[in-house]
C-alpha positions as CSV (number, residue, x, y, z in Angstrom):
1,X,27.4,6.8,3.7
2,X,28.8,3.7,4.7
3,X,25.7,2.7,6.7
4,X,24.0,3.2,3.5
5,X,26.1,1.0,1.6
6,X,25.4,-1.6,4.2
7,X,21.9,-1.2,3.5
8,X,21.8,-1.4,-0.3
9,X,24.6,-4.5,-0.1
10,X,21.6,-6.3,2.5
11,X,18.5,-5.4,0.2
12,X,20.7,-7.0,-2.5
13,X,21.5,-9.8,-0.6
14,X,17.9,-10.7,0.7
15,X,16.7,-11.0,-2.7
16,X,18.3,-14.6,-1.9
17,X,20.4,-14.6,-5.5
18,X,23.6,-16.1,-5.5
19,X,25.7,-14.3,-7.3
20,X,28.0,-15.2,-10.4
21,X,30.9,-13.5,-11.5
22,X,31.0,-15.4,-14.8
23,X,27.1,-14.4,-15.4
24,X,26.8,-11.7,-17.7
25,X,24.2,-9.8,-17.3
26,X,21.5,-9.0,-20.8
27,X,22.0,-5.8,-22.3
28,X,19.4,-3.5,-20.6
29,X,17.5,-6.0,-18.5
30,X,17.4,-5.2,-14.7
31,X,16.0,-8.5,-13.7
32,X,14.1,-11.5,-15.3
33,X,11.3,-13.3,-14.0
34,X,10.6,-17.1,-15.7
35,X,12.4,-16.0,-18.6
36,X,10.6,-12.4,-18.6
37,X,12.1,-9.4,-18.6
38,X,11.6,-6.4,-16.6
39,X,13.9,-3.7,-18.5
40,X,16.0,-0.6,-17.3
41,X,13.4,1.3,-19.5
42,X,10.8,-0.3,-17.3
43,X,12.6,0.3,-13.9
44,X,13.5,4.2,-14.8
45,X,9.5,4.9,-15.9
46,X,8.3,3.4,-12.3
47,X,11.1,5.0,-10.3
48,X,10.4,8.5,-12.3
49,X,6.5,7.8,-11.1
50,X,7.1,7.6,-7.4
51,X,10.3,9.5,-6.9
52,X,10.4,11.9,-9.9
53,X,13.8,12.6,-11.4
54,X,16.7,11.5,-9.6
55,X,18.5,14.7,-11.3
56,X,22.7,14.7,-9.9
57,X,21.8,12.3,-7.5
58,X,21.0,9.4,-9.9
59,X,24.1,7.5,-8.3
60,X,24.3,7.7,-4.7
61,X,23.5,5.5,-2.8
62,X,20.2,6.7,-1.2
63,X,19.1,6.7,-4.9
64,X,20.5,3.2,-5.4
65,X,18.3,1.8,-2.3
66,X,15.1,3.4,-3.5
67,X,15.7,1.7,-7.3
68,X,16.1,-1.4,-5.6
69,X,12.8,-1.4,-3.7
70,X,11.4,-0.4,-6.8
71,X,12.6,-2.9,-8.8
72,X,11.6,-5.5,-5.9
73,X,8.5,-4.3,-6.1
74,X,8.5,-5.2,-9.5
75,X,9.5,-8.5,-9.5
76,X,6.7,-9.0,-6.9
77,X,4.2,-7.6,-9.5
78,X,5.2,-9.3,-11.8
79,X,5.1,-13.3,-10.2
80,X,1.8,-12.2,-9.5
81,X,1.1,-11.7,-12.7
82,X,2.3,-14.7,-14.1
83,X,0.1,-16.7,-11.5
84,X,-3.1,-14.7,-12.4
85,X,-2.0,-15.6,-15.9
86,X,-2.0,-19.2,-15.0
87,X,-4.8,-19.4,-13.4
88,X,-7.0,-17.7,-15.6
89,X,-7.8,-14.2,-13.5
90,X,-6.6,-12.0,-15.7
91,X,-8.4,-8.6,-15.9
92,X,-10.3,-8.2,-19.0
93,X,-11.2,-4.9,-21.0
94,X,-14.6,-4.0,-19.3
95,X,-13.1,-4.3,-15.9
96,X,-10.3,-1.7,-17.1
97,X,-12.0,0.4,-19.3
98,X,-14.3,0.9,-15.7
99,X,-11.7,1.5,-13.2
100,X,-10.2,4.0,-15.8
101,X,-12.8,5.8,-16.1
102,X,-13.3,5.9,-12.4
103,X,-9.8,7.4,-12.2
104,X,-10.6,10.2,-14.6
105,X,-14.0,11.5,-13.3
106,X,-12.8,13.6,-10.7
107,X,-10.9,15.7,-13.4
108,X,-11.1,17.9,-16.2
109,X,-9.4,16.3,-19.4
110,X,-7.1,19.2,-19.2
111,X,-6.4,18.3,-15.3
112,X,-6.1,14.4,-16.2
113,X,-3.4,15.2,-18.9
114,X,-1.6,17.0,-16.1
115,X,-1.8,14.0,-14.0
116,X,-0.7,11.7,-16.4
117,X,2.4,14.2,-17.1
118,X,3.6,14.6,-13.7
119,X,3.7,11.0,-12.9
120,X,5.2,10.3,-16.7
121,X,2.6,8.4,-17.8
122,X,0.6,7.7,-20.9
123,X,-3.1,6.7,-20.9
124,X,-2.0,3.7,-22.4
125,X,0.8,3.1,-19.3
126,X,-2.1,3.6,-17.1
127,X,-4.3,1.2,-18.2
128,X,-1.7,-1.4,-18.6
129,X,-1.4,-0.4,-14.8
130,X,-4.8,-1.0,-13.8
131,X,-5.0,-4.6,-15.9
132,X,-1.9,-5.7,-13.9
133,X,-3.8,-4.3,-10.6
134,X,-7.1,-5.5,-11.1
135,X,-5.5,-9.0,-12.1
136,X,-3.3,-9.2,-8.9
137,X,-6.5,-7.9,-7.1
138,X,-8.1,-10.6,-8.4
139,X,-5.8,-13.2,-7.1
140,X,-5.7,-12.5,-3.9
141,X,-9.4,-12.5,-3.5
142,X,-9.8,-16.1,-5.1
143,X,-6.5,-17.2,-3.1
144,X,-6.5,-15.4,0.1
145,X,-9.5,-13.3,0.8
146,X,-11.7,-16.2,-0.1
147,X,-10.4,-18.1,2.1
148,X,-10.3,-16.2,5.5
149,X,-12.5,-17.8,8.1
150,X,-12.8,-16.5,11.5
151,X,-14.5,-18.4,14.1
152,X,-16.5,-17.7,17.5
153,X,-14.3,-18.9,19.1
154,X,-11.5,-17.3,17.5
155,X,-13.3,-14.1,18.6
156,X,-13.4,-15.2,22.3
157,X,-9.6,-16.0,22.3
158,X,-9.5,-12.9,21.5
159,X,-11.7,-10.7,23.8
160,X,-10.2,-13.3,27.0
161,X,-6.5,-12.1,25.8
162,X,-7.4,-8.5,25.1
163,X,-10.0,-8.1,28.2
164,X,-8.8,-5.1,29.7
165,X,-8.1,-3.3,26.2
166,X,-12.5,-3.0,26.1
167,X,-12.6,-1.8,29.8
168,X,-12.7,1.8,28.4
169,X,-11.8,4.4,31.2
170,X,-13.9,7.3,29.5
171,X,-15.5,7.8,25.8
172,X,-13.9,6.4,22.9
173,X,-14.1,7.0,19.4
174,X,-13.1,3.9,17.3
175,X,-11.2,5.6,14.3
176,X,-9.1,4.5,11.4
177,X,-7.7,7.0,8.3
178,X,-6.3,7.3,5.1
179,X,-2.8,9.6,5.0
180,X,-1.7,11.2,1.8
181,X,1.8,13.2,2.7
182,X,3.3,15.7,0.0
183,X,6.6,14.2,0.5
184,X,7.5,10.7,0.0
185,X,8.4,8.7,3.7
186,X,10.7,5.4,3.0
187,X,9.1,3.8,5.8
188,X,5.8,3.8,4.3
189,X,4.9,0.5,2.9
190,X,1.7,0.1,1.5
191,X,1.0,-2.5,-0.8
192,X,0.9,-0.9,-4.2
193,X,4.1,1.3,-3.1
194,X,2.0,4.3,-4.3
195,X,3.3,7.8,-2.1
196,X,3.0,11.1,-3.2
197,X,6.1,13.1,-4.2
198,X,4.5,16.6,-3.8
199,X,1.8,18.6,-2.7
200,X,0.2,18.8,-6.0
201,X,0.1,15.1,-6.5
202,X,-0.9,14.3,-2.8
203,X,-3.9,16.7,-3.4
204,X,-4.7,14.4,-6.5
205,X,-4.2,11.4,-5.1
206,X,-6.7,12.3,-1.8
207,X,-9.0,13.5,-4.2
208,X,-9.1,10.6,-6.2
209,X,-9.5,8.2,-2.7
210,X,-11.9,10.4,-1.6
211,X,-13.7,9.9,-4.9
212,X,-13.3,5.6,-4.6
213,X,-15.1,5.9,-1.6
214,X,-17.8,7.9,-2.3
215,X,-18.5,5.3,-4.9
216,X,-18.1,2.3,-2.1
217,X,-15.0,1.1,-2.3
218,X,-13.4,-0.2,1.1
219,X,-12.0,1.7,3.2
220,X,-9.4,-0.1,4.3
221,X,-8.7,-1.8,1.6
222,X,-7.9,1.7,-0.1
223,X,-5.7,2.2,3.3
224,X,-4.0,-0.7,2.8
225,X,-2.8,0.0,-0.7
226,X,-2.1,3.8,-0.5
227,X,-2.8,5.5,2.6
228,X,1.3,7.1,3.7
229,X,0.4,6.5,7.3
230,X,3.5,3.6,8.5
231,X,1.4,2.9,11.3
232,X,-1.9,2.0,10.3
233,X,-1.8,1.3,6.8
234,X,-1.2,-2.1,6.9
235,X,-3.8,-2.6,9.4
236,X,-6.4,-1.0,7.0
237,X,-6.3,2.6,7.9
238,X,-7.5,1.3,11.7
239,X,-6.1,3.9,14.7
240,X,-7.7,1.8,17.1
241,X,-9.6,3.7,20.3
242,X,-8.9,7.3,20.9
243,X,-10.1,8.8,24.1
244,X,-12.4,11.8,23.2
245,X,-10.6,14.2,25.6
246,X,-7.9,13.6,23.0
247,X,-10.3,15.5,20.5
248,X,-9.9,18.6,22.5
249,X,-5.9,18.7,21.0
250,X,-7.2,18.6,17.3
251,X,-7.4,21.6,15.6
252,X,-11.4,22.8,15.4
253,X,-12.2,21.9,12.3
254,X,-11.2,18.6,12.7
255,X,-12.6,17.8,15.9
256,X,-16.0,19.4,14.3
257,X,-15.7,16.8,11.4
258,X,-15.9,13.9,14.0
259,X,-18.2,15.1,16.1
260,X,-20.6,14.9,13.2
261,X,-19.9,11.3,12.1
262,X,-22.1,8.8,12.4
263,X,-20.5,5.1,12.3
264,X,-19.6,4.2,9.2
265,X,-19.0,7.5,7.6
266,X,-16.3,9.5,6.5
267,X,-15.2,12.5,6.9
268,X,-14.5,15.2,3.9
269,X,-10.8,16.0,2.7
270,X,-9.1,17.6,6.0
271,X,-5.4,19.3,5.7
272,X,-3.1,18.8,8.7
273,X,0.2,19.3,9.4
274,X,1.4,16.3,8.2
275,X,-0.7,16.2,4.8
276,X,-4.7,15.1,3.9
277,X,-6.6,12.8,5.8
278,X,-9.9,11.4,5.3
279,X,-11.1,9.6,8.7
280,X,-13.7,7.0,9.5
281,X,-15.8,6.7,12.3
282,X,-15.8,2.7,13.0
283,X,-17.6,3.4,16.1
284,X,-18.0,5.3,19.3
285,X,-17.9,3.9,22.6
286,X,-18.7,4.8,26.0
287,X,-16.8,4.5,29.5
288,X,-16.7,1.3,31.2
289,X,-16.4,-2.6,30.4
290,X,-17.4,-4.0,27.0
291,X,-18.9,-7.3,27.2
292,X,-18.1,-10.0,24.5
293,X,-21.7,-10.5,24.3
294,X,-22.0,-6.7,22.6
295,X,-22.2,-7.1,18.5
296,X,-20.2,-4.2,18.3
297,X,-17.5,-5.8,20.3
298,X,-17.6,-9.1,18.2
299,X,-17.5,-7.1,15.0
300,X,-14.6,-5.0,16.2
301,X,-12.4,-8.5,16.8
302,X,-13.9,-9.9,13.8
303,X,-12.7,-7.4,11.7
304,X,-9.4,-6.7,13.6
305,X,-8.7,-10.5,13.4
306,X,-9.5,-10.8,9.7
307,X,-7.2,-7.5,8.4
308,X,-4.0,-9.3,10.6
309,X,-5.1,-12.4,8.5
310,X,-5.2,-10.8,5.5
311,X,-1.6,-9.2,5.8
312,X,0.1,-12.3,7.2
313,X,-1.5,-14.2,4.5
314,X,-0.5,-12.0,1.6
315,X,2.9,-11.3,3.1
316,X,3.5,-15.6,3.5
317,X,1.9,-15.9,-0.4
318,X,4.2,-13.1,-1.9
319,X,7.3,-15.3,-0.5
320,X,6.2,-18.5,-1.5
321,X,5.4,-17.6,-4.7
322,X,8.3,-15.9,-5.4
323,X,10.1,-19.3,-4.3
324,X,8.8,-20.9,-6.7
325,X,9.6,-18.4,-9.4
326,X,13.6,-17.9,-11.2
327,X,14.3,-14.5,-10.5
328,X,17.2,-12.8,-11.5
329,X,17.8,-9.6,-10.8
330,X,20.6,-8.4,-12.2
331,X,20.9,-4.5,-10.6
332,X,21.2,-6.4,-7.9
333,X,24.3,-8.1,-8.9
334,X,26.0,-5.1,-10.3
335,X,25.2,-2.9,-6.9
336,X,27.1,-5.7,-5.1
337,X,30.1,-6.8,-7.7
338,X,30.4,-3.4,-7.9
339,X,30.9,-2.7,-3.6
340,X,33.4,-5.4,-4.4
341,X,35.8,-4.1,-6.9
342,X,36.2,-0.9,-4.4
């Protein structure tokens, strides 16, 4: 308990607010951004969305952690909205009228409504959702994406550095995946903090991935905002090389469902142990030393090199704009006046 405290006291505390005891905080306001507010209303609806009902353990301190990430989360959103505001990126109608609609074709109207309902949502909640998404989305492709060059000779630092890493002692498969788990893991952290909180809504969510990318959305773009895997996520769903002997300790029906990829494709919905996957064959390699002069080698650095740009790019932009933005966030506050009056 006490270790928890320390956590929820840091969080707090890295928000980089100091604290007032004279401040008093507005009636039902968890934290304002430029003068906007982001209400408890607000904070309980998103919370309620990714962690369902707190129930008896509304207070602890577990609880009080996850609210704060959520609320961070938030806050984040939100700067970004304000900039896309400002700089005139702001999703319009068609564009969410589209993605809704994207959303909803996997589903009956009957099984949509139940979608909406467990994730206490209202079409109208969604699609406010998707304008702030597709606006963000918008803003990091004219500020960031945009803006990502890689060189050749960025691509031979890289091959001299990683040299040994494409001397391949047997067959590899080059593999990356999308994880949906039934039960929410804290130390996932993709970027739209989207993770399952059952097995019904894990099966939805899947579904509805699998459903983007049968329609060509990126792949690991889609990892990068809601696969549940902590380890590749961030790194757009890429594993990196697997040796094929290590096919042999996958279940059969897995190991058949590579076996039949071609590069590029993915496979179907596949239930494992630890929830649904959906893998991607990036390519398949055979034993022995890759040469920088192989295209297959120069895309593989290309794109590795361009998803660590993209991360330490959005990750650097997400702090300096929230620098420049007056944030107050008044849970925050409380969490830790409150640690101080014990």
């Amino acid at each position: 308990m006490k270790v928890l405290m320390i956590r929820a006291s840091a969080l707090a505390l890295s928000f980089g607010f100091l604290l007032s005891c004279n401040r008093s905080a507005p009636a039902n306001v968890a934290a304002n951004v430029n003068g906007r507010s982001i209400t408890y209303a607000d904070l309980d609806k998103q919370f309620r969305s990714q962690f369902g009902d707190p129930g008896d353990k509304a207070n602890d301190d577990q609880t009080s952690i996850q609210r704060l990430e959520v609320l961070r989360t938030l806050i984040d959103n939100e700067v970004m909205l304000q900039r896309s505001e400002k700089m005139g990126l702001m999703a319009v109608d068609a564009d969410v009228d589209a993605k809704f609609n994207e959303l909803k074709a996997p589903y009956t109207q009957e099984e949509f409504q139940k979608q909406l309902a467990q994730r206490k949502m209202t079409v109208e909640d969604l699609k406010e959702q998707l304008r702030r998404d597709l606006s963000v989305q918008k803003l990091f492709n004219k500020e960031i994406t945009s803006k990502i060059t890689i060189t050749d000779q960025d691509i031979t630092d890289f091959y001299n550095a990683n040299k040994n890493s494409f001397n391949l002692a047997e067959p590899q498969i080059h593999m990356a995946q999308i994880l949906v788990t039934p039960a929410p893991d804290p130390n996932v952290r993709n970027l739209k903090n989207d993770k399952a909180q059952d097995d019904q809504q894990a099966q939805a969510k899947i579904k509805s991935i699998a459903s983007r990318i049968m329609q060509g959305e990126d792949f690991a773009m889609l990892a990068q905002n809601y696969s549940e895997d902590p380890n590749s996520a961030q790194a757009g769903g890429d594993m990196g090389f697997i040796p094929e002997s290590a096919l042999e300790k996958a279940n059969a029906d897995l190991r058949r469902e590579v076996n039949s990829l071609r590069p590029g494709e993915t496979t179907r919905v596949l239930r494992t142990p630890e929830g649904y996957r959906i893998l991607k064959l990036i390519t398949r390699e055979p034993a022995g030393q890759r040469e920088l002069a192989d295209p297959k080698v120069q895309q593989t650095i290309r794109e590795t090199l361009i998803n660590r740009k993209d991360q330490l790019l959005k990750a650097a932009y997400y702090e300096v704009r929230r620098n420049e933005a007056k944030v107050e966030n008044y849970l925050a506050d409380r969490i830790v006046n409150d640690s101080n009056k014990k």
